[in-house]
mmCIF file as Biopython writes it, N, C-alpha, C and O atoms, coordinates in Angstrom:
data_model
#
loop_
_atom_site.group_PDB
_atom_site.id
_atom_site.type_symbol
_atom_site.label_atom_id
_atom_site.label_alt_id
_atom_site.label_comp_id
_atom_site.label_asym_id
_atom_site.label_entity_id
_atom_site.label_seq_id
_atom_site.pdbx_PDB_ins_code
_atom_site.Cartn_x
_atom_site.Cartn_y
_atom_site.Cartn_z
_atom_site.occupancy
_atom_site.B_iso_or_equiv
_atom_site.auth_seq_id
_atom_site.auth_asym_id
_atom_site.pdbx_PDB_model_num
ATOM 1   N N  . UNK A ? 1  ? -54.639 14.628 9.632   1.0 0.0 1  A 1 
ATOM 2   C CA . UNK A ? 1  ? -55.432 15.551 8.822   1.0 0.0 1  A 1 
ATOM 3   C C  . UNK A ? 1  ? -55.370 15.221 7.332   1.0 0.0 1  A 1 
ATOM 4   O O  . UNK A ? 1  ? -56.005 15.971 6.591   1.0 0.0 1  A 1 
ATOM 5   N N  . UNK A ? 2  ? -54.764 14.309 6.841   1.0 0.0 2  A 1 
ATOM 6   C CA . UNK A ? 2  ? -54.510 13.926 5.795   1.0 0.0 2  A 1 
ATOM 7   C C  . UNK A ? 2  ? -55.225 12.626 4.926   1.0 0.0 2  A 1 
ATOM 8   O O  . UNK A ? 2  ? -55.067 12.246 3.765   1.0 0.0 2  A 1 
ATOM 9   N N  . UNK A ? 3  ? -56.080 12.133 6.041   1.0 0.0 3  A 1 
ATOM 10  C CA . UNK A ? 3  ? -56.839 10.905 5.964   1.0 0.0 3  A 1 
ATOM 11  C C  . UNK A ? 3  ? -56.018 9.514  5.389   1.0 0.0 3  A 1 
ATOM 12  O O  . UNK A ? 3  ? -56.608 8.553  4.896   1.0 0.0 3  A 1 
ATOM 13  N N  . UNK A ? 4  ? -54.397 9.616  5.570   1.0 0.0 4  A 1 
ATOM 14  C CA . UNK A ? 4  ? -53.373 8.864  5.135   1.0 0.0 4  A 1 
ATOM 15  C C  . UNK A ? 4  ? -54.408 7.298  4.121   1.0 0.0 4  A 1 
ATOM 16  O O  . UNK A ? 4  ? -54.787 7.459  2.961   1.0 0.0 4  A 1 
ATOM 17  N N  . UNK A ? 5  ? -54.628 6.100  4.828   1.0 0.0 5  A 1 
ATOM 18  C CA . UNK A ? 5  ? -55.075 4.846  4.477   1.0 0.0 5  A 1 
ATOM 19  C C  . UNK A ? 5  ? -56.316 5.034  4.040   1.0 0.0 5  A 1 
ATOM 20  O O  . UNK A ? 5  ? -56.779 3.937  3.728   1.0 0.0 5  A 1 
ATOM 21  N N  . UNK A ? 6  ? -57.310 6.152  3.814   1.0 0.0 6  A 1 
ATOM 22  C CA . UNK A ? 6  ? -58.418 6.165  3.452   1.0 0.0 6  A 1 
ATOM 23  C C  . UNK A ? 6  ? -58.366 6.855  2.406   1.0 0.0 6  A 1 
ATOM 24  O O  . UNK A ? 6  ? -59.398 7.502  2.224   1.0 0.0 6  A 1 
ATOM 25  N N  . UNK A ? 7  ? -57.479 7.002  1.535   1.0 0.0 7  A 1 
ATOM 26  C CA . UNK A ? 7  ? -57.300 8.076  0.534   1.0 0.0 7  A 1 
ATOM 27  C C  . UNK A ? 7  ? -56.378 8.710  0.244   1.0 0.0 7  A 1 
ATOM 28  O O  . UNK A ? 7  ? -55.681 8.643  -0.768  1.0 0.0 7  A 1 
ATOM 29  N N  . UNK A ? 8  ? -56.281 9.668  1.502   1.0 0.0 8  A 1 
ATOM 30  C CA . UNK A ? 8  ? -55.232 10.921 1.237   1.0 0.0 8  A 1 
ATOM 31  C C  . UNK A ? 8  ? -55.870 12.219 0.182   1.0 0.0 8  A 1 
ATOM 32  O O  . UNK A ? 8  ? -56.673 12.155 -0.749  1.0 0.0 8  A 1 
ATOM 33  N N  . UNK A ? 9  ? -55.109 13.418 0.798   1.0 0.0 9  A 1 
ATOM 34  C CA . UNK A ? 9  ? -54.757 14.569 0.062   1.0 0.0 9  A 1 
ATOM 35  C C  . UNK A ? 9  ? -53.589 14.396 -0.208  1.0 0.0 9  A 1 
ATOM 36  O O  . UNK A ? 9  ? -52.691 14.305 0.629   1.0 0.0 9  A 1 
ATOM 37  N N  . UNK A ? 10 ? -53.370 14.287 -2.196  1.0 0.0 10 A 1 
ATOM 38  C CA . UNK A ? 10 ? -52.253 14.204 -2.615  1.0 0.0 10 A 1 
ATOM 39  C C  . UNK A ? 10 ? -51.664 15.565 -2.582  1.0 0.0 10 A 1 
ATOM 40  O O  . UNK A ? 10 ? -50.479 15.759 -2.311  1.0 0.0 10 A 1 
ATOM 41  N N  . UNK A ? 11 ? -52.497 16.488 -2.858  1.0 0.0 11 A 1 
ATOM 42  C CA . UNK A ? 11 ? -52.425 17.690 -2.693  1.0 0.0 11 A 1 
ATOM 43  C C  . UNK A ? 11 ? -51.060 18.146 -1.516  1.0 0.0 11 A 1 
ATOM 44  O O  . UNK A ? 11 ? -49.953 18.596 -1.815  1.0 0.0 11 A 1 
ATOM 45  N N  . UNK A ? 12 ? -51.603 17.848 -0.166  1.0 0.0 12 A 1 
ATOM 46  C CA . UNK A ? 12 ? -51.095 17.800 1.103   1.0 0.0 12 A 1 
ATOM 47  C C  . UNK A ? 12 ? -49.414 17.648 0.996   1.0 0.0 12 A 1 
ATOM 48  O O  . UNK A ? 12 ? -48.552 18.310 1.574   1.0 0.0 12 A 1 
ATOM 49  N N  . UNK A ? 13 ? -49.240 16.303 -0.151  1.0 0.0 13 A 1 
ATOM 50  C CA . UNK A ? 13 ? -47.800 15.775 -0.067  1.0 0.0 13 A 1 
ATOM 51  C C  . UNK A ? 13 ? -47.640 16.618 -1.085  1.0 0.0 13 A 1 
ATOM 52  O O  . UNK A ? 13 ? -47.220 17.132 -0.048  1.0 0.0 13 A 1 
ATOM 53  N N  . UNK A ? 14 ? -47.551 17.177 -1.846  1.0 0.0 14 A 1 
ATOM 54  C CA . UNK A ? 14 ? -47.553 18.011 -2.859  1.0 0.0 14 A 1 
ATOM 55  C C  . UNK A ? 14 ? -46.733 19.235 -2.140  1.0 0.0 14 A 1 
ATOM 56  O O  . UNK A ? 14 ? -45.514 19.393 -2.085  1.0 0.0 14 A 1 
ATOM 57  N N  . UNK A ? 15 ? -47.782 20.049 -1.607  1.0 0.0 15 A 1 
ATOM 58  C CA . UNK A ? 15 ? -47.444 20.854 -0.941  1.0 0.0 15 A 1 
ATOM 59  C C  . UNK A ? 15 ? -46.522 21.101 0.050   1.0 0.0 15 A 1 
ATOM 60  O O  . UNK A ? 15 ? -46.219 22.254 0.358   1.0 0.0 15 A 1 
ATOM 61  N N  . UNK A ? 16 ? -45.814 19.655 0.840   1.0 0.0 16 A 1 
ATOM 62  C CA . UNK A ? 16 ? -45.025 19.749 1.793   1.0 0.0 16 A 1 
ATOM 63  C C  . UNK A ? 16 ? -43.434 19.055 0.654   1.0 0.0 16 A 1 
ATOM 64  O O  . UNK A ? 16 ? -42.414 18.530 1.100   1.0 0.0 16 A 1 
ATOM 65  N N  . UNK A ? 17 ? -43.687 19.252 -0.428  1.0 0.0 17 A 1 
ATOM 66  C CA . UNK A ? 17 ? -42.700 18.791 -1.109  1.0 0.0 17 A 1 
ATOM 67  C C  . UNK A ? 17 ? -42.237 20.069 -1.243  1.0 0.0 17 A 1 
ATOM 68  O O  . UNK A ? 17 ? -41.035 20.103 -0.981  1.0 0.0 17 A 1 
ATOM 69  N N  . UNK A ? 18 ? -42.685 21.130 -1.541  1.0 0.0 18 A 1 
ATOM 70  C CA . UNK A ? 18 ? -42.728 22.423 -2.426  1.0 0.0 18 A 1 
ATOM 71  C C  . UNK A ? 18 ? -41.694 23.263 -1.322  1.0 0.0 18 A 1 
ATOM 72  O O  . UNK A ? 18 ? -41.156 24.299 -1.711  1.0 0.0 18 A 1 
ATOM 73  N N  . UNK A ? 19 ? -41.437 22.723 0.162   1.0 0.0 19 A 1 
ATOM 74  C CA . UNK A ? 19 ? -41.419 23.490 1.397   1.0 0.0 19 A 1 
ATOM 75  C C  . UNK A ? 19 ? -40.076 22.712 1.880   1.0 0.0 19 A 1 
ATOM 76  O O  . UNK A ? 19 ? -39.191 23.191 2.589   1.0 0.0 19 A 1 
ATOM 77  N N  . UNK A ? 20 ? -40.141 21.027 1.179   1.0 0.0 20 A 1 
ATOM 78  C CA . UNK A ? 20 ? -39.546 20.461 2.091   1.0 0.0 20 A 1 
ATOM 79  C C  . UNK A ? 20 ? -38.566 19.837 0.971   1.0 0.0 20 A 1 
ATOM 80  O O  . UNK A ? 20 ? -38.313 20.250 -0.161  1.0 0.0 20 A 1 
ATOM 81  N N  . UNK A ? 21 ? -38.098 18.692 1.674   1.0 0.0 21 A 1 
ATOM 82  C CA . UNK A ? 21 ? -37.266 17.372 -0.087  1.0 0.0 21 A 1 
ATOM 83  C C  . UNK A ? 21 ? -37.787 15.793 0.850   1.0 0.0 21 A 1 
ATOM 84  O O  . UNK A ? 21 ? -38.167 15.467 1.974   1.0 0.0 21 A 1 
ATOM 85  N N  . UNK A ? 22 ? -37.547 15.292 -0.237  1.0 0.0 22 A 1 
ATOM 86  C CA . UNK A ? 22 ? -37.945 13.913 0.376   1.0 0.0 22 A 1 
ATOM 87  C C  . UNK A ? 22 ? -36.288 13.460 0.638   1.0 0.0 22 A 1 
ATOM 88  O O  . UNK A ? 22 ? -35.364 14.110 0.147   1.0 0.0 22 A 1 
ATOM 89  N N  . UNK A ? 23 ? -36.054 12.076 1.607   1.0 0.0 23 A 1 
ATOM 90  C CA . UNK A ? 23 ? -35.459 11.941 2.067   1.0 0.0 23 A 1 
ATOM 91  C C  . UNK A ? 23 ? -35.101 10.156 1.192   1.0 0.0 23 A 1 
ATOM 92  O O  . UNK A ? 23 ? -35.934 10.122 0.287   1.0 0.0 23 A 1 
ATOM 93  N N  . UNK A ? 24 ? -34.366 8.983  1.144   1.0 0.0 24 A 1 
ATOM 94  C CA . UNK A ? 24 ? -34.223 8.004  1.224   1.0 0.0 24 A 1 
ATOM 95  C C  . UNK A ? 24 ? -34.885 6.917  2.048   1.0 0.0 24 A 1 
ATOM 96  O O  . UNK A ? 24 ? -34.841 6.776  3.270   1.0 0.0 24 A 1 
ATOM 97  N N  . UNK A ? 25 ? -35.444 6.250  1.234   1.0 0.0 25 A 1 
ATOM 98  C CA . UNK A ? 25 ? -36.100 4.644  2.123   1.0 0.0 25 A 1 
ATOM 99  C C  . UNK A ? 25 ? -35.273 4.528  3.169   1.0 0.0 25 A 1 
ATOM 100 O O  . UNK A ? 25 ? -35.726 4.581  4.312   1.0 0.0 25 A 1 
ATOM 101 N N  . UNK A ? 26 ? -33.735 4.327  2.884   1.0 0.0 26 A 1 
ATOM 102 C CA . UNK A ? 26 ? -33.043 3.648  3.815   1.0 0.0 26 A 1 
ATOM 103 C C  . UNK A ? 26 ? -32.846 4.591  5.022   1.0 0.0 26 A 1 
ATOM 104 O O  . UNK A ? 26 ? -32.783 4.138  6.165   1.0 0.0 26 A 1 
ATOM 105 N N  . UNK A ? 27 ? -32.739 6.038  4.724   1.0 0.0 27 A 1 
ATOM 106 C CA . UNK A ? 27 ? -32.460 6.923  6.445   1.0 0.0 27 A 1 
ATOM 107 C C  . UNK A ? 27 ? -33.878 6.913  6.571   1.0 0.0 27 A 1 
ATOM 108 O O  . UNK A ? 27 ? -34.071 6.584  7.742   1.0 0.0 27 A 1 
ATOM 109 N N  . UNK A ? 28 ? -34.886 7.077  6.063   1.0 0.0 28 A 1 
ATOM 110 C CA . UNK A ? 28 ? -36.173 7.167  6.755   1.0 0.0 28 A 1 
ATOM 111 C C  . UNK A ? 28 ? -36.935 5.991  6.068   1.0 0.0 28 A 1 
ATOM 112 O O  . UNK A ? 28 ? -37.200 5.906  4.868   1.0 0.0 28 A 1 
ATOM 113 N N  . UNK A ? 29 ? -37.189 5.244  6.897   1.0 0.0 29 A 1 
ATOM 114 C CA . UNK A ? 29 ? -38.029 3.613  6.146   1.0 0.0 29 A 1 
ATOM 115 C C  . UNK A ? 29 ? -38.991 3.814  6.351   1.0 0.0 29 A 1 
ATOM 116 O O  . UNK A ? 29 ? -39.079 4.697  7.205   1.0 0.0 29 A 1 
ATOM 117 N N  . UNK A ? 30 ? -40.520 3.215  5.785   1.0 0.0 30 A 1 
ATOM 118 C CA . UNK A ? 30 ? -42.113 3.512  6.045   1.0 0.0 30 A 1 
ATOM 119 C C  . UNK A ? 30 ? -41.949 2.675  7.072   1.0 0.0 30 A 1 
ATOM 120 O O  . UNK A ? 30 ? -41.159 1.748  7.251   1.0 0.0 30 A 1 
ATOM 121 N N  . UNK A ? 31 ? -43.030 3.252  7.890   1.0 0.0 31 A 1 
ATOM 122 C CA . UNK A ? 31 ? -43.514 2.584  9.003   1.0 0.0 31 A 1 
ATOM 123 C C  . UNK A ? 31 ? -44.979 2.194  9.255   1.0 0.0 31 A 1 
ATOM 124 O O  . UNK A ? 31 ? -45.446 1.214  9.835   1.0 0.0 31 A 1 
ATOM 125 N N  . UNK A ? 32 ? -45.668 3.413  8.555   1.0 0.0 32 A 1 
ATOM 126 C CA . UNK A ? 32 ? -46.888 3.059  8.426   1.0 0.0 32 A 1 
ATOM 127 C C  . UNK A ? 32 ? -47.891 3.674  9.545   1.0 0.0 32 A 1 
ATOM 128 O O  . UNK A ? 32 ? -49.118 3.687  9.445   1.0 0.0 32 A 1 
ATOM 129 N N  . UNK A ? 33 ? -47.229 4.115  10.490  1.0 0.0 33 A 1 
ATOM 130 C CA . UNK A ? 33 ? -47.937 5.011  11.451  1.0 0.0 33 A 1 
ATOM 131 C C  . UNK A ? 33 ? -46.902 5.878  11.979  1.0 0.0 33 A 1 
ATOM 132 O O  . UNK A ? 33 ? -45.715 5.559  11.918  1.0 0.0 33 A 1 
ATOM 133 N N  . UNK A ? 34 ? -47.441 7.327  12.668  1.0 0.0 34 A 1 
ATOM 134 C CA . UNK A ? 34 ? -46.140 7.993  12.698  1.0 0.0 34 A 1 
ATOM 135 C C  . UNK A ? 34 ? -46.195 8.664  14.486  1.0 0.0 34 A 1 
ATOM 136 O O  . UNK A ? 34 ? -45.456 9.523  14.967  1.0 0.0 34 A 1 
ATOM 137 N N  . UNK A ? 35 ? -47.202 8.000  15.084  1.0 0.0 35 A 1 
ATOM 138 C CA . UNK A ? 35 ? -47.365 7.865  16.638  1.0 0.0 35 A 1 
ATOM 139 C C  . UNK A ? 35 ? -46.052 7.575  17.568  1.0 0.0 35 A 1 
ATOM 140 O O  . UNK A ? 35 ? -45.450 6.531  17.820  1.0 0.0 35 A 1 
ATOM 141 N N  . UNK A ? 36 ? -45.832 9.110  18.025  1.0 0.0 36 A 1 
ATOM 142 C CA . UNK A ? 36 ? -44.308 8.922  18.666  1.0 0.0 36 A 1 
ATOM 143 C C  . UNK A ? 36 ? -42.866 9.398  18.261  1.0 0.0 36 A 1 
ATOM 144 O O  . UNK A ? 36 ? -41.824 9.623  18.877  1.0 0.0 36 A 1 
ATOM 145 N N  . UNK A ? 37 ? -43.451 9.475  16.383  1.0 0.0 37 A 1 
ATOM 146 C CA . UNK A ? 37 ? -42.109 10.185 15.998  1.0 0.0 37 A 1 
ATOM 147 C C  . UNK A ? 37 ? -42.192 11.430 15.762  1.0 0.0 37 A 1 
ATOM 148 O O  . UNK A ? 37 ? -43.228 12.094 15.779  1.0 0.0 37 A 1 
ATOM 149 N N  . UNK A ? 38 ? -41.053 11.826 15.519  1.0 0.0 38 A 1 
ATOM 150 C CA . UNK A ? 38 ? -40.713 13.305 15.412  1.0 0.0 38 A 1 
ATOM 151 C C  . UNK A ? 38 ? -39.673 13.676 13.994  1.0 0.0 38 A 1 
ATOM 152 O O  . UNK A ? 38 ? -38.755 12.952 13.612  1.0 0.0 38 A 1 
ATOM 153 N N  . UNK A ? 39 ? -40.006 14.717 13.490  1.0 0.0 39 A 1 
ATOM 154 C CA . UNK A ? 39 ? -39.471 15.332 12.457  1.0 0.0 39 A 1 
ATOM 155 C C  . UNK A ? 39 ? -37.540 15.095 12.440  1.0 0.0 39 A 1 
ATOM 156 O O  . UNK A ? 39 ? -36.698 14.820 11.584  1.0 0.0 39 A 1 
ATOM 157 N N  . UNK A ? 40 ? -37.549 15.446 14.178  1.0 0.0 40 A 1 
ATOM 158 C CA . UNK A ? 40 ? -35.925 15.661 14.243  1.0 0.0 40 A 1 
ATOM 159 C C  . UNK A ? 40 ? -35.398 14.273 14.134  1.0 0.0 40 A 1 
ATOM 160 O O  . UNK A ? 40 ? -34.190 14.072 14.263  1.0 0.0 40 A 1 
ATOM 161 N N  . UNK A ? 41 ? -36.344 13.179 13.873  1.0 0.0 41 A 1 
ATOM 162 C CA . UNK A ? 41 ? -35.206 11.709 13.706  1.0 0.0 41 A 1 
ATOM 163 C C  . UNK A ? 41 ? -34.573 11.565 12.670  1.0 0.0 41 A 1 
ATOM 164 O O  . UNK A ? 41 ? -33.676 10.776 12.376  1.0 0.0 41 A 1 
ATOM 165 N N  . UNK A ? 42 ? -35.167 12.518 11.999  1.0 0.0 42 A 1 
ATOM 166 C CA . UNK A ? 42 ? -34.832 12.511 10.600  1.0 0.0 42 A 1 
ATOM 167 C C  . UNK A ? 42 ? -33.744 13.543 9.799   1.0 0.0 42 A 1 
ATOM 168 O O  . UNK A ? 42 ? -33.160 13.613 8.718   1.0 0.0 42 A 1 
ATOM 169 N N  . UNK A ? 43 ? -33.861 14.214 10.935  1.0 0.0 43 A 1 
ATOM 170 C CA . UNK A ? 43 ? -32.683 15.888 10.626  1.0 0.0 43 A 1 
ATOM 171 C C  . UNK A ? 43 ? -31.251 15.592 10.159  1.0 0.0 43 A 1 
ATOM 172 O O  . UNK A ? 43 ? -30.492 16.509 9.846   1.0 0.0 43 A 1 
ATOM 173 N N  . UNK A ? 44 ? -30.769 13.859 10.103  1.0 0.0 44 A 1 
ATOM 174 C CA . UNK A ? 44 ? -29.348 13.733 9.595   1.0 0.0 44 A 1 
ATOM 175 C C  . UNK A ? 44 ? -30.007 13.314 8.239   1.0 0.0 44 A 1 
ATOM 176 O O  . UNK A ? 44 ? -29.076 13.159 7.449   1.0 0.0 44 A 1 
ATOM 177 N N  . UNK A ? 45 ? -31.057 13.091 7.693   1.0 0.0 45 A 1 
ATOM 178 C CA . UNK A ? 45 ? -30.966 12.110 6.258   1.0 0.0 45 A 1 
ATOM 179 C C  . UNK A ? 45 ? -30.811 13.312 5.510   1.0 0.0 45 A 1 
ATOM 180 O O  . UNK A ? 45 ? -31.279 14.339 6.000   1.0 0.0 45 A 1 
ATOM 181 N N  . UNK A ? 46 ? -30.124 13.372 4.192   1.0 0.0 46 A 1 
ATOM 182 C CA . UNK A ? 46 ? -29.657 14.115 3.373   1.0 0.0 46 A 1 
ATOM 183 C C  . UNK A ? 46 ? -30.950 14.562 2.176   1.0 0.0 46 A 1 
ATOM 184 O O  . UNK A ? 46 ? -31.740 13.694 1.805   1.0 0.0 46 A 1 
ATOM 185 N N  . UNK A ? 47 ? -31.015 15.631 1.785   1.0 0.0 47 A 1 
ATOM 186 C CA . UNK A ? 47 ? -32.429 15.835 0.677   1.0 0.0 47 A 1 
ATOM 187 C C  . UNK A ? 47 ? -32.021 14.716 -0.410  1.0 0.0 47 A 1 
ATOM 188 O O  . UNK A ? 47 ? -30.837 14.491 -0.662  1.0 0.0 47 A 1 
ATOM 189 N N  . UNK A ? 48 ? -33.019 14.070 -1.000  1.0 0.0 48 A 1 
ATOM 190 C CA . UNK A ? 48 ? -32.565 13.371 -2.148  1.0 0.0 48 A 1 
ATOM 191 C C  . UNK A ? 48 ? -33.528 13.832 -3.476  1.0 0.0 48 A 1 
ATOM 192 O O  . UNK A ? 48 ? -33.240 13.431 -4.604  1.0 0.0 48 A 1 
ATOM 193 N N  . UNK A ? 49 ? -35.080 15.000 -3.145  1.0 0.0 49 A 1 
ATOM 194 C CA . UNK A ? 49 ? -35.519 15.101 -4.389  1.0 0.0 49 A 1 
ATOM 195 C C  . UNK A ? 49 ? -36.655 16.581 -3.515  1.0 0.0 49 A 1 
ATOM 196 O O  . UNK A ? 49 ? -36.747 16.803 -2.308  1.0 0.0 49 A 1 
ATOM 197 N N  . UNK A ? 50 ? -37.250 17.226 -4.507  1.0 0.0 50 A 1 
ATOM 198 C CA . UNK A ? 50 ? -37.857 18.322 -4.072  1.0 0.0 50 A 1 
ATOM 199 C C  . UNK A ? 50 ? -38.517 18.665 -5.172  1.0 0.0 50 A 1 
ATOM 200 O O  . UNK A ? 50 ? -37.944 18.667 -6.262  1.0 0.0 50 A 1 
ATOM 201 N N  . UNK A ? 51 ? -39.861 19.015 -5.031  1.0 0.0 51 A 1 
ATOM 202 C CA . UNK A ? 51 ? -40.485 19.607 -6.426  1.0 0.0 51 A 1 
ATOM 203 C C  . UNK A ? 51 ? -40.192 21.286 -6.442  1.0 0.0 51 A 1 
ATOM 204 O O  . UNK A ? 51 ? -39.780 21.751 -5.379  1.0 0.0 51 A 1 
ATOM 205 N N  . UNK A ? 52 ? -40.355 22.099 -7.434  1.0 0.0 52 A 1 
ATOM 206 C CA . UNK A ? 52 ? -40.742 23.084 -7.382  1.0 0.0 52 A 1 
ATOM 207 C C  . UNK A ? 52 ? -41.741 23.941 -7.540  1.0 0.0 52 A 1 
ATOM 208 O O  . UNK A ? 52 ? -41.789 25.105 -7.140  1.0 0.0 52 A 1 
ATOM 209 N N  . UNK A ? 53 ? -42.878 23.084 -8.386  1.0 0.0 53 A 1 
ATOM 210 C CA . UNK A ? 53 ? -44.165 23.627 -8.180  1.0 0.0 53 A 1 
ATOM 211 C C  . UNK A ? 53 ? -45.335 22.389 -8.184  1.0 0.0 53 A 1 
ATOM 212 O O  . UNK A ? 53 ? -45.066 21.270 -8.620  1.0 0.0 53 A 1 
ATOM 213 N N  . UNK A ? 54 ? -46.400 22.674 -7.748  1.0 0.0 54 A 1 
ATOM 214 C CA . UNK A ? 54 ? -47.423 21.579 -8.174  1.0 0.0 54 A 1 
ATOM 215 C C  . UNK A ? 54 ? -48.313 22.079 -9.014  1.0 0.0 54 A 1 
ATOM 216 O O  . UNK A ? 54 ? -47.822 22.897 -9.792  1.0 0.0 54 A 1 
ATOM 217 N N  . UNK A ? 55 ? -49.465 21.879 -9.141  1.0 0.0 55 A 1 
ATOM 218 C CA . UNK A ? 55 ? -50.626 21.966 -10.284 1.0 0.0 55 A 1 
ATOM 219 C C  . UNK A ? 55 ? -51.330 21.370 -9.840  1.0 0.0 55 A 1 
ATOM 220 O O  . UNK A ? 55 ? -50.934 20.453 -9.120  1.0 0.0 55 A 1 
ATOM 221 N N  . UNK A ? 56 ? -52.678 21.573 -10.031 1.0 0.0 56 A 1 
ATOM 222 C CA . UNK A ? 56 ? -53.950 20.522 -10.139 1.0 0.0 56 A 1 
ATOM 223 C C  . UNK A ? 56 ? -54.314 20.698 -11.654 1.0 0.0 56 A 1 
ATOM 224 O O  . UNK A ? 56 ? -54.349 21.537 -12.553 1.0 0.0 56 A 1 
ATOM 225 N N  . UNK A ? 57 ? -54.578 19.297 -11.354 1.0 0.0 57 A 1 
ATOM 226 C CA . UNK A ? 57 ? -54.770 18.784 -13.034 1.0 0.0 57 A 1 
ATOM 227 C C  . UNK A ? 57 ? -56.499 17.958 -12.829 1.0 0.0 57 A 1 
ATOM 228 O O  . UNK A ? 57 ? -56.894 16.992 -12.176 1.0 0.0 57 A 1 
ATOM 229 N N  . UNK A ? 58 ? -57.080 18.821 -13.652 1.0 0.0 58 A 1 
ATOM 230 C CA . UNK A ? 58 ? -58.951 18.748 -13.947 1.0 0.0 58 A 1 
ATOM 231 C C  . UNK A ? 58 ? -59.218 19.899 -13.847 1.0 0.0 58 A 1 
ATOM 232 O O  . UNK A ? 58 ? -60.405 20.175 -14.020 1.0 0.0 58 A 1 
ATOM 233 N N  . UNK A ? 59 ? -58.579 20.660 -13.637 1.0 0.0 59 A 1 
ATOM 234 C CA . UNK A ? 59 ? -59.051 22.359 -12.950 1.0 0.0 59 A 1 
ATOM 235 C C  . UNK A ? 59 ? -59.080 23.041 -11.428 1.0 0.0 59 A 1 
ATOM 236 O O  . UNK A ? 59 ? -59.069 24.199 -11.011 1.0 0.0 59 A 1 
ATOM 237 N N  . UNK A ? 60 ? -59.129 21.549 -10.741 1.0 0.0 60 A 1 
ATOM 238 C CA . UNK A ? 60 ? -58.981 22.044 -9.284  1.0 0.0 60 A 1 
ATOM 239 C C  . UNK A ? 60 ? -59.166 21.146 -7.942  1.0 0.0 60 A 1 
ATOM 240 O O  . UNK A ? 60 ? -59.118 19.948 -8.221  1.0 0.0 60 A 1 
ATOM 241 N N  . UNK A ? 61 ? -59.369 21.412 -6.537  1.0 0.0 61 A 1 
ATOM 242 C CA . UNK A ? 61 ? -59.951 20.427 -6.146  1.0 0.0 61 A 1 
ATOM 243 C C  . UNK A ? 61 ? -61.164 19.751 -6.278  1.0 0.0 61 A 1 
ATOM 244 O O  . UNK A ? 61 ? -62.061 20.562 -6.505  1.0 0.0 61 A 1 
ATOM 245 N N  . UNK A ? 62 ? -61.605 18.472 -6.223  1.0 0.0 62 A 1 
ATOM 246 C CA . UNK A ? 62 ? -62.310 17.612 -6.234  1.0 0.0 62 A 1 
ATOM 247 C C  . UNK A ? 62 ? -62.824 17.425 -7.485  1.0 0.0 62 A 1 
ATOM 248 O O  . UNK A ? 62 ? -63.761 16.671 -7.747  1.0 0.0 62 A 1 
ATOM 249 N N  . UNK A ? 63 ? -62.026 18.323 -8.512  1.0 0.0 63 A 1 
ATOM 250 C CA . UNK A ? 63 ? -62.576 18.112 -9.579  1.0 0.0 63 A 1 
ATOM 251 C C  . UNK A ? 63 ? -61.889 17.006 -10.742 1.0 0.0 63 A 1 
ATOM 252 O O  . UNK A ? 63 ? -62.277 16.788 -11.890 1.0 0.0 63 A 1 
ATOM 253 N N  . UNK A ? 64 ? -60.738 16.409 -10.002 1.0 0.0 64 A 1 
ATOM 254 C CA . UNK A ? 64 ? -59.927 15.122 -10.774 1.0 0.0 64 A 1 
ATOM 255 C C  . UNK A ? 64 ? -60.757 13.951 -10.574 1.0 0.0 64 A 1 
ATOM 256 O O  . UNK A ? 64 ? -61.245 13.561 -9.513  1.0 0.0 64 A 1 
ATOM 257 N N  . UNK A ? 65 ? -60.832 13.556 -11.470 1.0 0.0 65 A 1 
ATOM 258 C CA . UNK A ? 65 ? -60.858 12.039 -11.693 1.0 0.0 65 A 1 
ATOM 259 C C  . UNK A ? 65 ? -59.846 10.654 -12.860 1.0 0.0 65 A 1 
ATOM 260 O O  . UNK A ? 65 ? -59.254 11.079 -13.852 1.0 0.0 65 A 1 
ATOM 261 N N  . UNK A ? 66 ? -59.816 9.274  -12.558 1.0 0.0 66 A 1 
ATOM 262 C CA . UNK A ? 66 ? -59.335 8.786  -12.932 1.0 0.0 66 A 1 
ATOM 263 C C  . UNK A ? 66 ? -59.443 9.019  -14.535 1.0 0.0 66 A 1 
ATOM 264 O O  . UNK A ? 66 ? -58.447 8.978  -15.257 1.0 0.0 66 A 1 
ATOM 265 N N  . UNK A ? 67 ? -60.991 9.314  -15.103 1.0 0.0 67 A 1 
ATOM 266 C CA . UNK A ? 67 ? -61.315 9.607  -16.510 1.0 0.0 67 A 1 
ATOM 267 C C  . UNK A ? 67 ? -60.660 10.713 -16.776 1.0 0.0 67 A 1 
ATOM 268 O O  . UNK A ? 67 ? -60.733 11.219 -17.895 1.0 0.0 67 A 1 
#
């Protein structure tokens, strides 16, 4: 739902930061597709960063651009 390789909603990762923490390359490495895995492979890696809020910056959706 995220349209990952065609773009993405940064938004999306944004939002699951706000909920969640990111984890380390090394306990969780990219893979690049996520067919098969599960959240719980990951339930020993330790939080290493977490936002506390996001923003949209232009005013809103679809309204950012690179200019």
């Amino acid at each position: 739902m995220n349209e990952g390789c065609e773009g993405g909603w940064p938004q999306i990762n944004s939002f699951f930061m706000e909920r969640a923490y990111m984890v380390s390359e090394d306990c969780a490495p990219y893979k690049g597709k996520t067919k098969g895995g599960k959240c719980g492979d990951y339930e020993k890696c330790k939080p290493l960063a977490k936002i506390d809020s996001t923003h949209f910056v232009g005013g809103g959706w679809a309204e950012v651009s690179e200019k």
